[in-house]
CHARMM internal coordinates of N, CA and C (Angstrom, degrees):
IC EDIT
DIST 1 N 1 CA 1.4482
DIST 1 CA 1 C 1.5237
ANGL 1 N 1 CA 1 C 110.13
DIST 1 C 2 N 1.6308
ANGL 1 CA 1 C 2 N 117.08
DIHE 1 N 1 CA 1 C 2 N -42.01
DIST 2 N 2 CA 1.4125
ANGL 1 C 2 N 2 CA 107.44
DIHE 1 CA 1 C 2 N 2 CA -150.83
DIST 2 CA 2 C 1.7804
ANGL 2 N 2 CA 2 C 74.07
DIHE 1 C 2 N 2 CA 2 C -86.57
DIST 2 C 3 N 1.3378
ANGL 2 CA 2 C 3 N 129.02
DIHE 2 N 2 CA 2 C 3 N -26.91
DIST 3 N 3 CA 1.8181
ANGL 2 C 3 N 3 CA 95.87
DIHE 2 CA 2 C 3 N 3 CA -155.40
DIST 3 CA 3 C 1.7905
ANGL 3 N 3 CA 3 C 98.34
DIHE 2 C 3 N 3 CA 3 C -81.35
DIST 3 C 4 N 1.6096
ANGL 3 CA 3 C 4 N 106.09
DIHE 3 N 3 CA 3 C 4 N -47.20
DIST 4 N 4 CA 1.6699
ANGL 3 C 4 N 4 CA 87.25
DIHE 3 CA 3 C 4 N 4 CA 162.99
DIST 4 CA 4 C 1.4578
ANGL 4 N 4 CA 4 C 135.09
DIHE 3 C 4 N 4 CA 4 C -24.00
DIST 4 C 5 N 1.0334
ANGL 4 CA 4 C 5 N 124.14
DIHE 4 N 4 CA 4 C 5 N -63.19
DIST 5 N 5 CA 1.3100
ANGL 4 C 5 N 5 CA 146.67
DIHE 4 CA 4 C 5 N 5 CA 167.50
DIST 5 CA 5 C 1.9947
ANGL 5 N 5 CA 5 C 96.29
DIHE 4 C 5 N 5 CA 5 C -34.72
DIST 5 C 6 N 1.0540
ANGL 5 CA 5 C 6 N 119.03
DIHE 5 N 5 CA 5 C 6 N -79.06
DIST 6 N 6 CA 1.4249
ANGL 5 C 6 N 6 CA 129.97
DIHE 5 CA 5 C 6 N 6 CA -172.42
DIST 6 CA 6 C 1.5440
ANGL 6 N 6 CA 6 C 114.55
DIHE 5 C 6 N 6 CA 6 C -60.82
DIST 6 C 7 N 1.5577
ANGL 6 CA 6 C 7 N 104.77
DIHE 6 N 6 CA 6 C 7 N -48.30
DIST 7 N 7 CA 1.4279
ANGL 6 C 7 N 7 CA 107.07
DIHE 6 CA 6 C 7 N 7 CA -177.76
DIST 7 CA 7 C 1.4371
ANGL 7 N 7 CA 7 C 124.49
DIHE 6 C 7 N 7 CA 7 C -114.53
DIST 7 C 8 N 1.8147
ANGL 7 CA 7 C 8 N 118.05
DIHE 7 N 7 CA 7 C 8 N -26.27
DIST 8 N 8 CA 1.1941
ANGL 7 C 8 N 8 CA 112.08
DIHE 7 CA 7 C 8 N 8 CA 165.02
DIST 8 CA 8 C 1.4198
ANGL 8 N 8 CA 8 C 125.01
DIHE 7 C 8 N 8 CA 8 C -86.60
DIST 8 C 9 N 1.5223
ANGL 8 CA 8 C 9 N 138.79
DIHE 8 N 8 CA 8 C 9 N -15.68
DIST 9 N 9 CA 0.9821
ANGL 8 C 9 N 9 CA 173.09
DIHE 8 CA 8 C 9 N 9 CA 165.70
DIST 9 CA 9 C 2.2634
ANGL 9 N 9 CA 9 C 88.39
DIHE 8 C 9 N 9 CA 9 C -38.02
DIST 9 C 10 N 1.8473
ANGL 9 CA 9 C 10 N 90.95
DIHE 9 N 9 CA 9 C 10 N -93.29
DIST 10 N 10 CA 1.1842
ANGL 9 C 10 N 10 CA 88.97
DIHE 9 CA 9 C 10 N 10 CA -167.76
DIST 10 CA 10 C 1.6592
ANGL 10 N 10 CA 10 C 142.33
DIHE 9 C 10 N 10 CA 10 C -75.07
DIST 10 C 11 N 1.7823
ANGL 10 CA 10 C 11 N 94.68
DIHE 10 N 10 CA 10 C 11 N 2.64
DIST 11 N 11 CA 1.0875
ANGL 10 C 11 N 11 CA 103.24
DIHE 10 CA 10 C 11 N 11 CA 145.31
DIST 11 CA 11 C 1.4839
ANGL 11 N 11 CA 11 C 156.95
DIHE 10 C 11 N 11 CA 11 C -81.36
DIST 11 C 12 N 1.4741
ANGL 11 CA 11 C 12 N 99.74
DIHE 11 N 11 CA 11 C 12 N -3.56
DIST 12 N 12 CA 1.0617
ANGL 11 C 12 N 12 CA 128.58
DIHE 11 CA 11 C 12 N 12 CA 170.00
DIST 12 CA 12 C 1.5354
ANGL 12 N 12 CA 12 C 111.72
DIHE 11 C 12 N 12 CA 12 C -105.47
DIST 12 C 13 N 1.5588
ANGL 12 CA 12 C 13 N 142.27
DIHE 12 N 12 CA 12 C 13 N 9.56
DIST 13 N 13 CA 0.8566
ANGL 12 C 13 N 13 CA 150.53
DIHE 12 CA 12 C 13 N 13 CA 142.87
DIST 13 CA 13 C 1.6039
ANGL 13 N 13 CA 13 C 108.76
DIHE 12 C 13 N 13 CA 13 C -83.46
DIST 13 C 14 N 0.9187
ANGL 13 CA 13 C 14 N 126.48
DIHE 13 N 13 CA 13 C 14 N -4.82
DIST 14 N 14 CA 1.7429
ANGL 13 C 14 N 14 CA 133.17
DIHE 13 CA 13 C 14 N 14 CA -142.94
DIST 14 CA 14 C 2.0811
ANGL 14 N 14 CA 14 C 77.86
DIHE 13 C 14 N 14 CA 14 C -127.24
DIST 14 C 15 N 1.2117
ANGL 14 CA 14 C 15 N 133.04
DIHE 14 N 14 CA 14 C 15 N -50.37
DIST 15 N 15 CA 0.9165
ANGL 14 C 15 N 15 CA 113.82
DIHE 14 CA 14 C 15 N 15 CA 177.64
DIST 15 CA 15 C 1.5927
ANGL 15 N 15 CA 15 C 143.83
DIHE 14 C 15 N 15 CA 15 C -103.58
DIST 15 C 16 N 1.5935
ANGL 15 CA 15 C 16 N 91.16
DIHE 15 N 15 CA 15 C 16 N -7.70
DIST 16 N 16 CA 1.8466
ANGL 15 C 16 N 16 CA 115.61
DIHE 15 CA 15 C 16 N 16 CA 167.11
DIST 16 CA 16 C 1.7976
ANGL 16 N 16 CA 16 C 105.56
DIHE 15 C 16 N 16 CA 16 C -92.90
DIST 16 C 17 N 0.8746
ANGL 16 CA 16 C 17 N 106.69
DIHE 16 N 16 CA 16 C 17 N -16.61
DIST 17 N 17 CA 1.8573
ANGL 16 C 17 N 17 CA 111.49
DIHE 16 CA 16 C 17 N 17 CA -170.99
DIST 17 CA 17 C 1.0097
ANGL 17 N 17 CA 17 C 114.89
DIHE 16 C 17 N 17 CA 17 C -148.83
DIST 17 C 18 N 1.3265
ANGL 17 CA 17 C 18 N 123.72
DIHE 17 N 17 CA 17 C 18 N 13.65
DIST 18 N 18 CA 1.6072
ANGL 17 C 18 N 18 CA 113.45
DIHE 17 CA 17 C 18 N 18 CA 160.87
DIST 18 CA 18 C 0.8967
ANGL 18 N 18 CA 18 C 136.96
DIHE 17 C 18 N 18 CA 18 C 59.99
DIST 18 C 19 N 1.7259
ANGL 18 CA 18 C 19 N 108.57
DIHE 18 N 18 CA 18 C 19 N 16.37
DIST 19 N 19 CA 1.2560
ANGL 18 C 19 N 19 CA 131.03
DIHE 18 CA 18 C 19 N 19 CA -158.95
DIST 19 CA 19 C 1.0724
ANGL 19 N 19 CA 19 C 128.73
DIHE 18 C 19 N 19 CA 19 C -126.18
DIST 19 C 20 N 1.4257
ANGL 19 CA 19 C 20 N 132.79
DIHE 19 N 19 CA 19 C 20 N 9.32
DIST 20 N 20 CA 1.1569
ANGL 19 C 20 N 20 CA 140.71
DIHE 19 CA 19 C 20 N 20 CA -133.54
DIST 20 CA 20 C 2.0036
ANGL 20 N 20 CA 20 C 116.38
DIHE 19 C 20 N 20 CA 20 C -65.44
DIST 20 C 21 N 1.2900
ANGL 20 CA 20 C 21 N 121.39
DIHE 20 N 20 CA 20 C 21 N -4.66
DIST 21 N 21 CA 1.1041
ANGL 20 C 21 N 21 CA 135.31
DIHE 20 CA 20 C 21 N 21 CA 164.17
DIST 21 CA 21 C 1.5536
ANGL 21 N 21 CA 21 C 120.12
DIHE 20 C 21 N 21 CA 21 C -57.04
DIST 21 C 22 N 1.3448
ANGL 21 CA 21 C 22 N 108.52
DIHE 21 N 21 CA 21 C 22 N -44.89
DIST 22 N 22 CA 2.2223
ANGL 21 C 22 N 22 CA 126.84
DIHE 21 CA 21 C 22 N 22 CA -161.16
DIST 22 CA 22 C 1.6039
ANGL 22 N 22 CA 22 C 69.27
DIHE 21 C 22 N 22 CA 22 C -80.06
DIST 22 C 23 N 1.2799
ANGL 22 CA 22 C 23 N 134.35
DIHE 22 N 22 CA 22 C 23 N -70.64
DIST 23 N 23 CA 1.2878
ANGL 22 C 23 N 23 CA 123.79
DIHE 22 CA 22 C 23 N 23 CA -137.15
DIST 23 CA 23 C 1.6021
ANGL 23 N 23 CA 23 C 103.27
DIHE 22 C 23 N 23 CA 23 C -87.69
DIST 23 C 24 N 1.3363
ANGL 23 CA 23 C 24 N 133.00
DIHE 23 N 23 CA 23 C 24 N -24.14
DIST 24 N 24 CA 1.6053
ANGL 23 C 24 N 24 CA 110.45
DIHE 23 CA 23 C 24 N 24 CA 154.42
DIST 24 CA 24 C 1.7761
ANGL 24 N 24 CA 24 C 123.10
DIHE 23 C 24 N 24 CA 24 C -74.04
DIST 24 C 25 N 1.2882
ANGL 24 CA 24 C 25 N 109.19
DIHE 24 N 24 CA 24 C 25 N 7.23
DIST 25 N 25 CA 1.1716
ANGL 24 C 25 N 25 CA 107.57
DIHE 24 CA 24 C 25 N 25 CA 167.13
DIST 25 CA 25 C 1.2815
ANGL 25 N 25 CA 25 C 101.20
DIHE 24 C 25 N 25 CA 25 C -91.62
DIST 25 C 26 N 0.9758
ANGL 25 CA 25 C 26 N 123.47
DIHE 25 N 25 CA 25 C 26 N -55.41
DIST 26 N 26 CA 1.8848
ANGL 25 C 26 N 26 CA 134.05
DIHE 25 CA 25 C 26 N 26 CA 176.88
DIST 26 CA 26 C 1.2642
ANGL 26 N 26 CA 26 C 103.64
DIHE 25 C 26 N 26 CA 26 C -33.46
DIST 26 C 27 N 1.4646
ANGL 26 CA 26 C 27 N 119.36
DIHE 26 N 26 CA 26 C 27 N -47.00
DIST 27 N 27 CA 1.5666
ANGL 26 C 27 N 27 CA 124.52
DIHE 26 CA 26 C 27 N 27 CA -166.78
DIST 27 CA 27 C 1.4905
ANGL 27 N 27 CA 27 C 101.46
DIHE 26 C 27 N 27 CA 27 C -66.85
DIST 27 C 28 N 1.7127
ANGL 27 CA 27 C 28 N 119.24
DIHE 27 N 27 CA 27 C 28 N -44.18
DIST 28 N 28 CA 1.5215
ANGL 27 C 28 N 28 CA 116.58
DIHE 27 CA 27 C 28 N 28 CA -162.58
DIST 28 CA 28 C 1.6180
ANGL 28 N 28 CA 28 C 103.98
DIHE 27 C 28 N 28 CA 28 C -91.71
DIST 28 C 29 N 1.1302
ANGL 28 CA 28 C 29 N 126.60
DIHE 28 N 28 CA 28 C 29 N -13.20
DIST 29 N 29 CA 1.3258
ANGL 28 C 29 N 29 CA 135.45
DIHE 28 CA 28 C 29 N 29 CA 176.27
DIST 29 CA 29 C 1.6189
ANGL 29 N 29 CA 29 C 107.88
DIHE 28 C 29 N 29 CA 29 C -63.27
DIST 29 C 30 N 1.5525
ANGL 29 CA 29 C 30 N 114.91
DIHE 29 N 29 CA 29 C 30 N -35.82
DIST 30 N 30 CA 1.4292
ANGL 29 C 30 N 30 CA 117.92
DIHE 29 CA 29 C 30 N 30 CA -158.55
DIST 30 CA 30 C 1.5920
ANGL 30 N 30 CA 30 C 91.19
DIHE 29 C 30 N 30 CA 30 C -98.15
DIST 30 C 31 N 1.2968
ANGL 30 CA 30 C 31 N 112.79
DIHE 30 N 30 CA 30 C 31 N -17.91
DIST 31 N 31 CA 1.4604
ANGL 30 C 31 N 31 CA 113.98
DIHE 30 CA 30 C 31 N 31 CA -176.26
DIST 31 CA 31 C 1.7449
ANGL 31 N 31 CA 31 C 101.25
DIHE 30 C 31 N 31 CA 31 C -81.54
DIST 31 C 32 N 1.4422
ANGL 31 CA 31 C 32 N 115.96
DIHE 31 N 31 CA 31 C 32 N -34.20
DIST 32 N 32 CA 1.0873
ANGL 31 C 32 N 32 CA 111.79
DIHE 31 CA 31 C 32 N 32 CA -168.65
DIST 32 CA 32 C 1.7293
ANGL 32 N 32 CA 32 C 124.05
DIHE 31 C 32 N 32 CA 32 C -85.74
DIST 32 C 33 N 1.4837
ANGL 32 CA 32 C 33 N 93.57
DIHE 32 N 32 CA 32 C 33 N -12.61
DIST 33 N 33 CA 1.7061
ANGL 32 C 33 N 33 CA 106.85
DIHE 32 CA 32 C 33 N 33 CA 166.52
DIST 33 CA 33 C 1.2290
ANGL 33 N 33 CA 33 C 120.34
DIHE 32 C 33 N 33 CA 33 C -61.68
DIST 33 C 34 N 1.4695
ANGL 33 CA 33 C 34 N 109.05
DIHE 33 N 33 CA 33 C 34 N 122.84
DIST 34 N 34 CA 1.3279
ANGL 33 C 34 N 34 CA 110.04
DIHE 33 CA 33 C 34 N 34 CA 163.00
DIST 34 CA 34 C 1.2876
ANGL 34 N 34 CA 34 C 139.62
DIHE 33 C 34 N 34 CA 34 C -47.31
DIST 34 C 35 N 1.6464
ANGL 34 CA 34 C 35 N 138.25
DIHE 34 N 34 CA 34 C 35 N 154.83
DIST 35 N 35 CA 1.2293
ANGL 34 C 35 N 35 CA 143.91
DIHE 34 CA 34 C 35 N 35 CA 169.21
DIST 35 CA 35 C 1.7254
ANGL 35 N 35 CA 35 C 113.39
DIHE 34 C 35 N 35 CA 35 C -27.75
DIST 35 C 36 N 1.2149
ANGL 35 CA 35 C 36 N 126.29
DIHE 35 N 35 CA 35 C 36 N 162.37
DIST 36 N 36 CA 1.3109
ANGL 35 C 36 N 36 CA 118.81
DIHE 35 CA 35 C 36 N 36 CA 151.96
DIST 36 CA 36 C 1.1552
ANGL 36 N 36 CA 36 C 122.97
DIHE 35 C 36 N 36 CA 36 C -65.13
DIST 36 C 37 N 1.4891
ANGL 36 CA 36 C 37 N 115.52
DIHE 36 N 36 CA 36 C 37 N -35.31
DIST 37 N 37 CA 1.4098
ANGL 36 C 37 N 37 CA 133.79
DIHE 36 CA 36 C 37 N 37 CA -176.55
DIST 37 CA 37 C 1.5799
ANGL 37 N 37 CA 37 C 109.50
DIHE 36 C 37 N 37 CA 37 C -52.51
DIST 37 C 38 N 1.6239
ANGL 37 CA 37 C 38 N 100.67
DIHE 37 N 37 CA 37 C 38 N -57.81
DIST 38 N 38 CA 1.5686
ANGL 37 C 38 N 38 CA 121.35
DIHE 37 CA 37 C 38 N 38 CA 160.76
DIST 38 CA 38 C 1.5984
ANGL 38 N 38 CA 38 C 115.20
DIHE 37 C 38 N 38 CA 38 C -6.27
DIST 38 C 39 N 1.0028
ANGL 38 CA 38 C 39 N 74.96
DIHE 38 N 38 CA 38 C 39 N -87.33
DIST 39 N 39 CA 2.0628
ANGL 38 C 39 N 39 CA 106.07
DIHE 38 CA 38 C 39 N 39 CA -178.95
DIST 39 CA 39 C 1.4961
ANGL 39 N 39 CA 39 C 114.73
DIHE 38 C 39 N 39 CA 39 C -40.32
DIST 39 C 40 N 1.5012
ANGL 39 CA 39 C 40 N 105.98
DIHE 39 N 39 CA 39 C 40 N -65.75
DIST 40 N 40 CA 1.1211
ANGL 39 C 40 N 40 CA 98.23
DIHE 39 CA 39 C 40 N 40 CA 167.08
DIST 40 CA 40 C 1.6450
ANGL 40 N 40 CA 40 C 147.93
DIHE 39 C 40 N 40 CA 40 C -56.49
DIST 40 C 41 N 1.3728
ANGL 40 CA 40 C 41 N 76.74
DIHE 40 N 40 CA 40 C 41 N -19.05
DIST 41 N 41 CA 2.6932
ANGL 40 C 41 N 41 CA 94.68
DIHE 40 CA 40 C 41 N 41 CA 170.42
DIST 41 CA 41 C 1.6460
ANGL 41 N 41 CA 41 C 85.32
DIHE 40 C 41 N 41 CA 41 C -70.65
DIST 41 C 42 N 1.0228
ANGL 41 CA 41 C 42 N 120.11
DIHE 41 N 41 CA 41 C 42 N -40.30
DIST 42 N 42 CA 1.5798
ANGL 41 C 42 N 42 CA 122.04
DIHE 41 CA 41 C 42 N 42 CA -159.34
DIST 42 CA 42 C 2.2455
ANGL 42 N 42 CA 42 C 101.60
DIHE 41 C 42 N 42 CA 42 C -70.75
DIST 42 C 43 N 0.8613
ANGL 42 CA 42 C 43 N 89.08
DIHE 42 N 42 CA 42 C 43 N -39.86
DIST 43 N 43 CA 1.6309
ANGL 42 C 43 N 43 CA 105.31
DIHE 42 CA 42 C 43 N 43 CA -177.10
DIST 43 CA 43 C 1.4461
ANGL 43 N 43 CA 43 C 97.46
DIHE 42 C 43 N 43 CA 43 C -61.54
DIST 43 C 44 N 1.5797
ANGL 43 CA 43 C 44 N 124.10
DIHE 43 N 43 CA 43 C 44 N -51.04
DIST 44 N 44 CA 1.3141
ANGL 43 C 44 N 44 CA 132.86
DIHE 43 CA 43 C 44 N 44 CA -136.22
DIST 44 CA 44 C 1.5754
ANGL 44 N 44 CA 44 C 89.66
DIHE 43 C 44 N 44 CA 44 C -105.59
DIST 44 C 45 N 1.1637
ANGL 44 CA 44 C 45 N 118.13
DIHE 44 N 44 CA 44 C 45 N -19.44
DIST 45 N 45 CA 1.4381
ANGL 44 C 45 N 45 CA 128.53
DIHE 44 CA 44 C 45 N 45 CA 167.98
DIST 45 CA 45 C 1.5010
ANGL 45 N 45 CA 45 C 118.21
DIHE 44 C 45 N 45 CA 45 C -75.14
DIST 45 C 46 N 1.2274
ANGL 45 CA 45 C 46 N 100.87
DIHE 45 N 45 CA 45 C 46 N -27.19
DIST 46 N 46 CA 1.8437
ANGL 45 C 46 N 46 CA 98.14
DIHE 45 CA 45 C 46 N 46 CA -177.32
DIST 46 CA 46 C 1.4378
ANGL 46 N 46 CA 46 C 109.10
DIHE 45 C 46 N 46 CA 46 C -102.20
DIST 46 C 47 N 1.6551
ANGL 46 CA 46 C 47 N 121.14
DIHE 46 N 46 CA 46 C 47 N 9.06
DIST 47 N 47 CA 1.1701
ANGL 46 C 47 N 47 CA 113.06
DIHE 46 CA 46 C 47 N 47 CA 158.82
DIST 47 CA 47 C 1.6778
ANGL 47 N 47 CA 47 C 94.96
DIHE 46 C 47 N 47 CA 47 C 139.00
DIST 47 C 48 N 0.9013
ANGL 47 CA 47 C 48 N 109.79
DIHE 47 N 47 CA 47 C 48 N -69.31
DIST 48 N 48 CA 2.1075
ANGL 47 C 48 N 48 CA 129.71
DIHE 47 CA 47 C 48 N 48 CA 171.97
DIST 48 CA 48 C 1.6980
ANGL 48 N 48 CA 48 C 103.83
DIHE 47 C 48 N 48 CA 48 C 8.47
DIST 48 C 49 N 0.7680
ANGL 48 CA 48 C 49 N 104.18
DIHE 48 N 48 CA 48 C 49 N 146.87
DIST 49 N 49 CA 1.6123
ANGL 48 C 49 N 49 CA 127.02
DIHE 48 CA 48 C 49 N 49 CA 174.91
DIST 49 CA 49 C 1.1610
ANGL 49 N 49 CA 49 C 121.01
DIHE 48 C 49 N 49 CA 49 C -113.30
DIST 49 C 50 N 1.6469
ANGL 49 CA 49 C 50 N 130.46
DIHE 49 N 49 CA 49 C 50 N 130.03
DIST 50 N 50 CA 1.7088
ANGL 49 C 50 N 50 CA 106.78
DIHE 49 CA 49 C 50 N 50 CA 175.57
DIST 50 CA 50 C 1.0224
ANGL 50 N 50 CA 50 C 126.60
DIHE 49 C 50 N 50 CA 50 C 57.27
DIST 50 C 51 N 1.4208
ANGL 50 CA 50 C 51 N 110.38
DIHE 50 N 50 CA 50 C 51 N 55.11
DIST 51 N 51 CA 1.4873
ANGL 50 C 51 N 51 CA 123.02
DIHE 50 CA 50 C 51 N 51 CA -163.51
DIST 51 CA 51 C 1.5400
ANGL 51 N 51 CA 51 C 102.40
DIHE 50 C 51 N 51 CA 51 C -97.45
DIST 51 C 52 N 1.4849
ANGL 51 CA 51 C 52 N 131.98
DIHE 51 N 51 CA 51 C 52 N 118.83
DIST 52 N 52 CA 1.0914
ANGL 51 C 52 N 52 CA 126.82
DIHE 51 CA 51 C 52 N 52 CA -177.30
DIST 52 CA 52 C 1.7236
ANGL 52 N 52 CA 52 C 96.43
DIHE 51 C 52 N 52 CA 52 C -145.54
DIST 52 C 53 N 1.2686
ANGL 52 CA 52 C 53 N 108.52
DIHE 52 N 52 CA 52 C 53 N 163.10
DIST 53 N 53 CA 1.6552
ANGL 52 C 53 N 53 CA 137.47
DIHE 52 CA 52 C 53 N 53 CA 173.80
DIST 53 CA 53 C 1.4679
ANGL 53 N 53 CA 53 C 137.88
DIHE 52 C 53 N 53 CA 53 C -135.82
DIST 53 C 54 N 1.4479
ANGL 53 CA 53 C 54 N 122.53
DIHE 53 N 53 CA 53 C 54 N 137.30
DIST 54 N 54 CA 1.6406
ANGL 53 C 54 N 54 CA 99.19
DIHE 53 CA 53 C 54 N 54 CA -175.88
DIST 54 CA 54 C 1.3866
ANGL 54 N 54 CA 54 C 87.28
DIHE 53 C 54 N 54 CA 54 C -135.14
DIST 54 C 55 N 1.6246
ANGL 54 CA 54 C 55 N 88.97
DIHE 54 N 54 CA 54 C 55 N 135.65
DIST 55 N 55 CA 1.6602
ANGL 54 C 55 N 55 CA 100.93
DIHE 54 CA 54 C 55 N 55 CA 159.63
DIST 55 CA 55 C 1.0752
ANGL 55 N 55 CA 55 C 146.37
DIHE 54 C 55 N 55 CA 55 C -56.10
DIST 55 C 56 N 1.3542
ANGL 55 CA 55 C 56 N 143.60
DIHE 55 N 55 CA 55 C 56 N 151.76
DIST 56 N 56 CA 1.3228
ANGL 55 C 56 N 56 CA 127.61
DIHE 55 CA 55 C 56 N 56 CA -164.44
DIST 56 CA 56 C 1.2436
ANGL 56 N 56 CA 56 C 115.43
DIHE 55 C 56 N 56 CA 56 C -162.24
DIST 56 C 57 N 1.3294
ANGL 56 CA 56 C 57 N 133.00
DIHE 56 N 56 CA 56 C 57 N 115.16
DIST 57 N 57 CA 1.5935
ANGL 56 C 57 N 57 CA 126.25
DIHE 56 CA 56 C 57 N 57 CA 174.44
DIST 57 CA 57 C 1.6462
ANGL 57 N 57 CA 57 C 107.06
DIHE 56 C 57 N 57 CA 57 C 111.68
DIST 57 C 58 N 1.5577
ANGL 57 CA 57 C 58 N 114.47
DIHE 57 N 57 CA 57 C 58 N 17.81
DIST 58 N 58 CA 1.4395
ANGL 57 C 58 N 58 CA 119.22
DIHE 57 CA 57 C 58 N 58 CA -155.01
DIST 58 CA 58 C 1.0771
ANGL 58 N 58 CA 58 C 129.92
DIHE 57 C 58 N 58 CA 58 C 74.58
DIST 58 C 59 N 1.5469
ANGL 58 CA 58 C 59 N 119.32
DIHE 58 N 58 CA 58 C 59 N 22.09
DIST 59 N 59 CA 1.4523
ANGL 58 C 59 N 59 CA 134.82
DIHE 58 CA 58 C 59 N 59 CA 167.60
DIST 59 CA 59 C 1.5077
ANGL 59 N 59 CA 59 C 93.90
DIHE 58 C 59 N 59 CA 59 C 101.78
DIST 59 C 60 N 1.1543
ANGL 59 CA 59 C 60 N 130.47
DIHE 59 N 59 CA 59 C 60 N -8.87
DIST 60 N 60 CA 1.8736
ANGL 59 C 60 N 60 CA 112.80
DIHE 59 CA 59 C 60 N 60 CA 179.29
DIST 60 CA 60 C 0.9106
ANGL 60 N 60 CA 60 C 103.75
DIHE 59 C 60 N 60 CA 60 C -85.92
DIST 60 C 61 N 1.3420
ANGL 60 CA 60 C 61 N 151.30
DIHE 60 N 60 CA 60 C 61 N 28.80
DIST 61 N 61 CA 1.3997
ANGL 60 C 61 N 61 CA 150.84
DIHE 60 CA 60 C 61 N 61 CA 150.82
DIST 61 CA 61 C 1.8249
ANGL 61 N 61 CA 61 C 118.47
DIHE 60 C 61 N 61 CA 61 C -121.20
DIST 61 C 62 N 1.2722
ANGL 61 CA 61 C 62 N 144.51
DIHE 61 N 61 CA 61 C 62 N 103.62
DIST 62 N 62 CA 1.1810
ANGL 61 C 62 N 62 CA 113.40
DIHE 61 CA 61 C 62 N 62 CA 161.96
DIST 62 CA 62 C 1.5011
ANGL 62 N 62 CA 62 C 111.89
DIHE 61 C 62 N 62 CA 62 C -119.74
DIST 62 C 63 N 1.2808
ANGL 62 CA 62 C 63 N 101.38
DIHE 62 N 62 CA 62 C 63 N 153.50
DIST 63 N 63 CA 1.7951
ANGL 62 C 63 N 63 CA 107.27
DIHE 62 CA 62 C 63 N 63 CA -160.30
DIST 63 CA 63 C 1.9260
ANGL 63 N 63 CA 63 C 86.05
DIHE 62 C 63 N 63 CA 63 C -112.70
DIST 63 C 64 N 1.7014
ANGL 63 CA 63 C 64 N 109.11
DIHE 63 N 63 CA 63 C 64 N 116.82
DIST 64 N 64 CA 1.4197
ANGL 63 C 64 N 64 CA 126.12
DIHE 63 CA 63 C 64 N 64 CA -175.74
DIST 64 CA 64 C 1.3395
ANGL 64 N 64 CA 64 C 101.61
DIHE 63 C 64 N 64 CA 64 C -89.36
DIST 64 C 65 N 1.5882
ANGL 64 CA 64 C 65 N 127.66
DIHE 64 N 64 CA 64 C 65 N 151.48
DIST 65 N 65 CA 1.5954
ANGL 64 C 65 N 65 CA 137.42
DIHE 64 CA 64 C 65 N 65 CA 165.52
DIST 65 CA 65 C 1.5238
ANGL 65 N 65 CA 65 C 77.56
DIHE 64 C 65 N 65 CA 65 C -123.12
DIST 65 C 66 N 1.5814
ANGL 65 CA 65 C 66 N 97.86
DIHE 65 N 65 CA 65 C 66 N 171.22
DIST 66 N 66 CA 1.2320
ANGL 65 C 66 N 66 CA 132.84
DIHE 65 CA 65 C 66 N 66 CA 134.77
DIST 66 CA 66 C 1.6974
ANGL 66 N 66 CA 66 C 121.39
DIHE 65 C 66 N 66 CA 66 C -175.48
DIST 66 C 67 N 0.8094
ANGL 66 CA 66 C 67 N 146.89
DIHE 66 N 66 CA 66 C 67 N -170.36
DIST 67 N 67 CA 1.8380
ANGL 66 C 67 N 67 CA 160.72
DIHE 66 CA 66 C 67 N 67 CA -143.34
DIST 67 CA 67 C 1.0458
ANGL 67 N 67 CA 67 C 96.73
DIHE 66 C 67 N 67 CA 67 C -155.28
DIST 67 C 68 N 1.6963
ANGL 67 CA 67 C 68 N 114.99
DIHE 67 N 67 CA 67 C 68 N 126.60
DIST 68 N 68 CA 1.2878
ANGL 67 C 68 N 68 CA 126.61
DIHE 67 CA 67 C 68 N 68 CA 147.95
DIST 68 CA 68 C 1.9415
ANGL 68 N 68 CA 68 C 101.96
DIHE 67 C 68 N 68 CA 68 C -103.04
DIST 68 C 69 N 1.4079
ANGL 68 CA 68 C 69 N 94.20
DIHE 68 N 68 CA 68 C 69 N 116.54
DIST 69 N 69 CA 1.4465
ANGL 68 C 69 N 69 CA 98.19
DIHE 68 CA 68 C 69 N 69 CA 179.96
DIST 69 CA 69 C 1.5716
ANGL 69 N 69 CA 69 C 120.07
DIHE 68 C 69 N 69 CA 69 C -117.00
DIST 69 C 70 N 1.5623
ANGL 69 CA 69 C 70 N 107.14
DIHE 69 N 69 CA 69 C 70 N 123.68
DIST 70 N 70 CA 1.7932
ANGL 69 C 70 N 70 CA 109.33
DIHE 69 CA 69 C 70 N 70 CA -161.88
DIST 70 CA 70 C 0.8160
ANGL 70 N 70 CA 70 C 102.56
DIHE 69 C 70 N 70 CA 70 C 128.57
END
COOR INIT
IC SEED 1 N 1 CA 1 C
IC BUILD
């Protein structure tokens, strides 16, 4: 996962888009995101209630709720 990300990633941005810069940033950006778990201490820290998340896309996506209640 992580060398895709680093090395297959921006070479394949480098030869469909000509771009190969956006997409090794893309690669270290996704590396540099926190856990889902992460996010959510962060939610539950700023006040939120019932803080829950579901994965999506094979876990590279998770879509966060939470409630501010009061």
């Amino acid at each position: 996962h992580r060398r895709y990300l680093l090395e297959g990633l921006p070479s394949i941005g480098a030869a469909l888009a000509d771009d190969e810069a956006s997409y090794r940033y893309l690669g270290e950006s996704i590396l540099a995101h926190p856990p889902a778990e992460e996010v959510a201490a962060w939610l539950r820290d700023a006040g939120l209630a019932e803080v829950s998340w579901l994965k999506l896309a094979g876990g590279i996506v998770a879509v966060h709720r939470g409630w501010k209640l009061g």
